[in-house]
Residue, then its C-alpha position, 0 to 999 in steps of 0.5 A: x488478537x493475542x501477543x503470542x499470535x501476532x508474535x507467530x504471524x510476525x515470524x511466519x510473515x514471508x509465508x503467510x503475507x503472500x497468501x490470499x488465505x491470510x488477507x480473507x481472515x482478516x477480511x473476516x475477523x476485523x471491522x472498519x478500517x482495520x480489514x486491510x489496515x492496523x488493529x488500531x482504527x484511531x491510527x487507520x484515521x490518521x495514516x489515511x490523511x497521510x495516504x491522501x496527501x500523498x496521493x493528491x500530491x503524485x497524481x494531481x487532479x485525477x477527474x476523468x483519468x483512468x487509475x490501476x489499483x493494484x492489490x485494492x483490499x477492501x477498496x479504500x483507496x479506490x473508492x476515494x479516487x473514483x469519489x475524486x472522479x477518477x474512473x477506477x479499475x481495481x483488484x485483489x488476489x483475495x476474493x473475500x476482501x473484493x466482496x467486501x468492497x463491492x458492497x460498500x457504499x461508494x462511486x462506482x468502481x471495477x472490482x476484479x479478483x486476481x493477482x498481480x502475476x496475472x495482469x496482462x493489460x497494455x497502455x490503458x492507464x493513466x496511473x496506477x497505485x499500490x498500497x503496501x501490495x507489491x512488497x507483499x507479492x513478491x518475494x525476491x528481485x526476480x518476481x519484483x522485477x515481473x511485477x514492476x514489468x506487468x504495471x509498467x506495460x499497463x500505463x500509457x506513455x507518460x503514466x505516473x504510479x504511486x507506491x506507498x510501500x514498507x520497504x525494508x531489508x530485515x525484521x521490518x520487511x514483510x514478504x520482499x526483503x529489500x533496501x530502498x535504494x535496491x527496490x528504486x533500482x529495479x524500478x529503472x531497470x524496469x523504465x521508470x523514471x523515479x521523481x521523488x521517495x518520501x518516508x511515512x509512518x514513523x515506525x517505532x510509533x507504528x510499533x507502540x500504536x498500530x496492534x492495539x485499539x488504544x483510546x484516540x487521545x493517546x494514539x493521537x499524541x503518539x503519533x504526533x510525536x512519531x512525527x515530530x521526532x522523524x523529522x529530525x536529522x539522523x531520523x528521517x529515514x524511519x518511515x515504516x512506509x515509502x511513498x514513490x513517485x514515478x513516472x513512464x516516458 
């Protein structure tokens, strides 16, 4: 991909992000992990440890427990979850991407096409999770505030959901352009109960690093730098991603 065209995408991303036309094309047009990740697959490897991590950390031992993957992709959260024992149910809004991850190898996983506006289910779950797809549905705090609504009402009592979002007000927002402290509001209003917001991704590396398929050595090192320098004080607040934990009485 040129620099012109993803300098076009970038300032038409309000747009074209929350459309399933957008996620099909990449479905058709990249490999491996970089279908519902970064251009550069080295640094998909790495930000996938980190998803685990958190993950693992949230939701604890997942065998045998029922988990919601909102906005699912290619299923590569699903798949690790369900290999984990986790009975999984998934979906998408882009129906290219769900083909995708049906056909690939793996434990057995639901894959459904719809959208988040759409989920209607009541107290079937245990957990949900959301991988960069709620900032991306949703375009202000009215349609935030349905969608959170939606998952909410499909946890049982005492549900956890795990969001690793790129939550920001701004050039670094996708579609929803919103602060964290705003976003963690809307959450309790909804009635979560919020027990922790970690920052991933150090975002001026993910901006050197993610466009490009740069050789592993030096996206190895950038991104150890990244990680190094965002935990310095006055840094550790650039985490192009948030990972919350939460919880439903």
């Amino acid at each position: 991909m040129s620099l012109r065209t993803m300098w076009r995408q970038r300032r038409q991303r309000a747009e074209l992000y929350s459309t399933a036309e957008y996620w099909d094309s990449k479905a058709r047009s990249l490999e491996g992990q970089a279908v519902s990740m970064w251009a550069n697959n080295h640094l998909n490897a790495l930000y996938e440890e980190e998803h685990r991590a958190c993950l693992d950390a949230a939701l604890g031992e997942v065998a045998g427990r029922e988990i919601l993957d909102v906005g699912c992709g290619t299923g590569r959260i699903s798949r690790y979850l369900a290999g984990r024992g986790a009975r999984v149910t998934a979906f998408d809004f882009a129906a290219e991407a769900v083909q995708i991850a049906r056909r690939r190898p793996g434990p057995e996983v639901d894959y459904r096409v719809q959208s988040l506006f759409d989920l209607d289910e009541c107290e079937l779950y245990d957990a949900a999770v959301s991988w960069g797809t709620v900032t991306v549905a949703c375009h202000d705090q009215e349609e935030l505030s349905d969608a959170l609504a939606r998952i909410r009402a499909a946890l049982r009592p005492g549900g956890t959901v795990a969001m690793l979002e790129p939550i920001h007000r701004g050039f670094l927002s996708r579609v929803l352009s919103m602060s964290v402290q705003e976003f963690c509001t809307v959450m309790r209003a909804q009635g979560f109960r919020i027990e922790r917001v970690e920052q991933l991704h150090f975002w001026p590396a993910r901006l050197a690093l993610a466009f490009w398929e740069l050789p592993r050595p030096i996206t190895k090192t950038g991104y150890r730098a990244g990680q190094k320098f965002s935990s310095l004080p006055g840094l550790r607040l650039l985490g192009d991603y948030k990972g919350i934990v939460a919880h439903v009485d």
